[in-house]
C-alpha positions as CSV (number, residue, x, y, z in Angstrom):
1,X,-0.5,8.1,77.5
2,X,-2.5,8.5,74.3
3,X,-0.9,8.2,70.7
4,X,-1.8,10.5,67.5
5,X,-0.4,7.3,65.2
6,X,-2.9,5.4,63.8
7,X,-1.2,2.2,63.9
8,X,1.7,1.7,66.3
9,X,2.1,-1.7,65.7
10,X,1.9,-1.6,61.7
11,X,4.7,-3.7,59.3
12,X,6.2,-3.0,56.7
13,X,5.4,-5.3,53.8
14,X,6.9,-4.0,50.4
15,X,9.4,-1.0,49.1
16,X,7.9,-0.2,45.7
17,X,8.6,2.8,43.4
18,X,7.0,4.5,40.6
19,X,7.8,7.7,38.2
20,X,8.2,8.3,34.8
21,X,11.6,8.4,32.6
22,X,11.7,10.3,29.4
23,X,14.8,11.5,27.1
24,X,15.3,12.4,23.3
25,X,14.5,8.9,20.9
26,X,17.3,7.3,19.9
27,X,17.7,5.1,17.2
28,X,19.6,2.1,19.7
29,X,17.1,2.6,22.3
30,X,14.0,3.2,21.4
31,X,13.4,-0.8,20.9
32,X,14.4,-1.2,24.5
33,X,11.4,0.6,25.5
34,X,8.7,0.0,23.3
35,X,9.8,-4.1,23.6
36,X,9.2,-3.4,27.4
37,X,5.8,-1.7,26.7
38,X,4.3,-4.3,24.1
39,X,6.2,-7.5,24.8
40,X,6.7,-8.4,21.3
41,X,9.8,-7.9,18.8
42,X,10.2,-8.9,15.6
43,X,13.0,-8.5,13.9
44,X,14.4,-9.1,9.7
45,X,17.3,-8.3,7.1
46,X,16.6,-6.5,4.0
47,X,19.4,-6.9,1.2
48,X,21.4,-4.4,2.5
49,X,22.1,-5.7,5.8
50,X,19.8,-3.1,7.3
51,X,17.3,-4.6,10.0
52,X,13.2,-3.6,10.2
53,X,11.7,-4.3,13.4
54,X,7.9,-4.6,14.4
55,X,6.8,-4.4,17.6
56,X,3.5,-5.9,18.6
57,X,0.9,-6.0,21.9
58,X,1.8,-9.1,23.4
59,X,-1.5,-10.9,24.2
60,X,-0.8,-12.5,27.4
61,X,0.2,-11.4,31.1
62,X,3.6,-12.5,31.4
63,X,4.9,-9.0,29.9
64,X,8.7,-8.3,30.2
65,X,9.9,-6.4,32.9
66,X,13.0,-4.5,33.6
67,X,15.2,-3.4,36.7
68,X,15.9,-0.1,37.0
69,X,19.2,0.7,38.6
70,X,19.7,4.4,40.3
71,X,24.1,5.1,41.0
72,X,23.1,7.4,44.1
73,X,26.5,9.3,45.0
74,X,24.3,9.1,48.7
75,X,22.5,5.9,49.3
76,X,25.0,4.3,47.1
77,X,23.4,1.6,44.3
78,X,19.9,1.2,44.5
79,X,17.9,-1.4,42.3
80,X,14.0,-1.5,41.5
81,X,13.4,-5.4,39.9
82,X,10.3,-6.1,38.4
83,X,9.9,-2.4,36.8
84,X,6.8,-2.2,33.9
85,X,6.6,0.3,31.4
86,X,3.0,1.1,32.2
87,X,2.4,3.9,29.3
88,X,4.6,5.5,26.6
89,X,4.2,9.0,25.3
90,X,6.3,10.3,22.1
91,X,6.7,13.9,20.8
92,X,7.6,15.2,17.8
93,X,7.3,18.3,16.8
94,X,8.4,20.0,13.6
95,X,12.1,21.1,13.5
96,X,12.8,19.4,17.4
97,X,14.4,16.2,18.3
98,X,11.5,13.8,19.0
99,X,11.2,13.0,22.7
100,X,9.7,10.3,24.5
101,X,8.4,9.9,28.3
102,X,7.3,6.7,29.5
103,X,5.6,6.0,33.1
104,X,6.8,3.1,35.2
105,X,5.6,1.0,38.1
């Protein structure tokens, strides 16, 4: 009997997800996400105790990677190692919180 599947005998080789991720900016996690999209933090004290950072493109290919973790109330825990920020997109608009969306593989 003949079969409309392409490939009846195909593997599976790798689970891999993708999407994008955005919320309002917040001052203690901002530098989580642009660290994860440049790969470079730098970080010093004024006199005050107050901290600057600067975040630069890290010039190499070992960039930092995450794992994303999902709490599923169906499939229970899920977790995506090995996660890159691929781009970063920040809002601000006059009067609004500033938002921020960033794209993941």
């Amino acid at each position: 009997m003949g079969s409309i599947i392409d490939a009846t005998d195909s593997h599976l080789v790798k689970k891999f997800a993708e999407g994008e991720l955005g919320s309002y900016v917040s001052v203690n996690a901002i530098g989580y996400w642009l660290y994860s999209l440049l790969g470079t933090v730098s970080a010093t004290e004024d006199s005050t105790g107050a901290y600057a950072h600067a975040f630069t493109l890290q010039e190499t290919n070992q960039s930092p990677s995450l794992t994303m973790a999902i709490d599923d109330p169906v499939l229970g825990d899920l977790a995506f190692p090995l996660t890159m920020v691929e781009s970063m997109t920040i809002s601000v608009e006059e009067g609004q919180i500033a938002t921020f969306t960033v794209s993941l593989k």
